[in-house]
N, C-alpha and C positions, 0 to 999 in steps of 0.2 A: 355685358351679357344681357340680352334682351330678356324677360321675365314671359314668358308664355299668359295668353288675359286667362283669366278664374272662367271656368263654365259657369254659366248663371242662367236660371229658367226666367223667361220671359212670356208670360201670359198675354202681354199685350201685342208682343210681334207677329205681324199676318205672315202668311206662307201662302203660294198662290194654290189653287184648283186645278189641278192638271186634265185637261179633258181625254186626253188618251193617256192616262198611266198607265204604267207596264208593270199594273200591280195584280199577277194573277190569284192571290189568296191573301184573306187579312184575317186573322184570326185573335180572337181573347179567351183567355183563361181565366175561371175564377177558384181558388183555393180555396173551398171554405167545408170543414167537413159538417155536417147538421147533427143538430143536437139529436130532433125529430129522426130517426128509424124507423122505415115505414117498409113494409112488404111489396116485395117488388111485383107482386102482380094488382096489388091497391094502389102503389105508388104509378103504376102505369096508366089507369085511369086520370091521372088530373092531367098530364100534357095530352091526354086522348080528348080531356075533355073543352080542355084550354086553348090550344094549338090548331086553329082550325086551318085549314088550308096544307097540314102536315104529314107524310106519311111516318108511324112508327114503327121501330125495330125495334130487336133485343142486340144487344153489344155483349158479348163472352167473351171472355177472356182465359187461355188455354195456355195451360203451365204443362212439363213436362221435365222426367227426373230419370236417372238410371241410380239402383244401389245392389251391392253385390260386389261379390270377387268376380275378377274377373272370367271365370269357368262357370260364375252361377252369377249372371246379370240379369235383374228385372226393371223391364223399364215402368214407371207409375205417371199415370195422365192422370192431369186432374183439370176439371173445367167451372169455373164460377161466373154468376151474373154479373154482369161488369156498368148494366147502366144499360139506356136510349140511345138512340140515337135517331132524331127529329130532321126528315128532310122536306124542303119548301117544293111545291108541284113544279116548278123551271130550273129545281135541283141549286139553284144558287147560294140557299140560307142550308148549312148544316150546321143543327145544336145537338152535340154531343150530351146527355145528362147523364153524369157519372155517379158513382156511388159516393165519392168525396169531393168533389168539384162539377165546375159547369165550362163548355169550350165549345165557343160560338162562332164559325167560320164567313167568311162571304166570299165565294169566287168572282173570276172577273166575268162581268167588266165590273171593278169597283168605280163606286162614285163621289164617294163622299163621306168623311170623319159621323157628321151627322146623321146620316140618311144610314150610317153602319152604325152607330148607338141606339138609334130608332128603332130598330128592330131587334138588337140584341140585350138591350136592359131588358126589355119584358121578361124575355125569357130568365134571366136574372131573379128579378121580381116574385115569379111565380115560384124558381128555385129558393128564393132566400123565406118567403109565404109558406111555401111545403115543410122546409126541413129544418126553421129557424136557425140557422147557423149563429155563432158567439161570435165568431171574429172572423177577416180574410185572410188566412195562413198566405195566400203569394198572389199576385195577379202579372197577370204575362202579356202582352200584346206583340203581335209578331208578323211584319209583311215579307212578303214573299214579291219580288218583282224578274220578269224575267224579257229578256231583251236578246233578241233576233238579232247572230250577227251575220252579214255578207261575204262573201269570197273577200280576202284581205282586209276586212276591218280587222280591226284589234281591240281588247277591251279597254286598252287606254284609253278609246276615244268618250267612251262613253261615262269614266271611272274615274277618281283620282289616282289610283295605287293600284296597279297588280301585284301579285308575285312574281318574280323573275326569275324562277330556277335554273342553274346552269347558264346564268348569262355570259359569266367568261367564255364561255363555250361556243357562244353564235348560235345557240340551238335554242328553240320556240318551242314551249310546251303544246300542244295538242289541246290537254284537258289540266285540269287543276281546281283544286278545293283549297281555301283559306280562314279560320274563324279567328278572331278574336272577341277576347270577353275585355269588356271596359269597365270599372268601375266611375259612374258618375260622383264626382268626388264632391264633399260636401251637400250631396243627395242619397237618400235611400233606394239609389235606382243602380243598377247596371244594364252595358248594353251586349249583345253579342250581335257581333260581325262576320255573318259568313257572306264569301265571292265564292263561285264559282264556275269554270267553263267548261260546258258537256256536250256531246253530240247531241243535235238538234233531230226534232222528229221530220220524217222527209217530207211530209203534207206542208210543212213550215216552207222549203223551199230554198234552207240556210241549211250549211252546213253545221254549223257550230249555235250556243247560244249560253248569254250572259246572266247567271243567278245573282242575285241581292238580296240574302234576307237580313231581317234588321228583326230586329227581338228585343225589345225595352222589358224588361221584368224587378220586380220591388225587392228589396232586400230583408224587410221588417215584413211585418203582420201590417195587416190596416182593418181599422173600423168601419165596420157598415157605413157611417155617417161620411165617414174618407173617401168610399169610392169614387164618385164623379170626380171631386178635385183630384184624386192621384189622375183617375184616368186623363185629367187633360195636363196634367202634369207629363206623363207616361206620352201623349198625342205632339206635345211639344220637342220633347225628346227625339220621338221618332222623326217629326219632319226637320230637324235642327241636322243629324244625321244622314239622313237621304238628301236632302238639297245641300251639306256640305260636301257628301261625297260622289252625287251625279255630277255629272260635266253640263251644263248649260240645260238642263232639265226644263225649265219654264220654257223654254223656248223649242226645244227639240219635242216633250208630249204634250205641248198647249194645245 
């Protein structure tokens, strides 16, 4: 019986640059709730004052409850501050700054591991500066890739695995959602795995079109001093993932 090889992170292994990834949103999460409590109309001056090139909002968050018998229902709304939310004048850069964490997006075209930490630590920075947070309760990084398919491709081509539902059957799913959660064994990390294939918007010009997100997120806490090495720890993960489960990827978005 053949022994399956140990996952092992490798810091040293390159991955290539894809000049056209089909990566339409890349996003980080940072878990840290701050010790600092700051009133959120003081608290909105520092990213007003910090973030130059940003427009600000306010982010609510809107709960909703019915209690009573049935003959005597009343329903109760209730609406709280919920954070920022900071977007870049070409709408590319959205940083969410929430009441217990910080979620830092980059739409496409993405370009680059680097050139998306370039811009998304500061904002970090000036989060961890404002609200001194103790510790990082979770950090999450999560790409989103999406991929155009043509009258009779199939996401085999482009995928290791589909789901096959009703294959006995001789019948082709249309659409389909799949996730799995992975535990990185012998790491503090898990990954979730979702496919999925959904009508395509018609400007596209495809009828159909192929989802991938990949979502590496930590299992433990981490210390401030941790973050960068998880994060490339987290970076490794992700590309180790996407380039084992694209079909010829380097070669097909180079």
């Amino acid at each position: 019986m053949t022994r399956r090889p140990k996952f092992k992170i490798d810091l040293n292994e390159q991955f290539p640059t894809l000049q056209h990834a089909p990566i339409v949103e890349a996003v980080m999460q940072l878990n840290a709730p701050p010790r600092m409590v700051i009133e959120p109309g003081a608290l909105r001056k520092i990213p007003e004052e910090n973030c130059d090139g940003y427009t600000i909002s306010d982010q609510v968050q809107f709960e909703a409850g019915v209690t009573g018998s049935p003959g005597n229902m009343e329903v109760r709304q209730k609406t709280q501050w919920d954070g920022f939310r900071l977007t870049s004048e070409d709408g590319k850069h959205i940083c969410q700054w929430k009441r217990n964490c910080l979620i830092f997006s980059r739409l496409q075209p993405y370009v680059s591991w680097p050139q998306f930490m370039e811009v998304a630590l500061p904002f970090w920075r000036l989060y961890e500066k404002t609200g001194d947070p103790q510790l990082i309760e979770g950090i999450g990084v999560r790409f989103i890739s999406r991929i155009p398919l043509r009258d009779g491709e199939r996401p085999s081509k482009f995928v290791q695995k589909v789901p096959l539902p009703l294959r006995g059957l001789g019948l082709r799913s249309e659409s389909f959602f799949h996730q799995d959660t992975i535990p990185v064994r012998g790491y503090p990390f898990e990954v979730r795995l979702m496919r999925a294939m959904q009508p395509a918007a018609e400007a596209s010009g495809c009828k159909h079109q192929l989802i991938i997100d990949i979502d590496v997120s930590t299992t433990v806490a981490v210390t401030l001093a941790e973050l960068e090495s998880t994060l490339e720890q987290i970076r490794y993960i992700k590309n180790k993932v996407f380039f084992g489960y694209m079909i010829d990827a380097e070669q097909r978005f180079k």
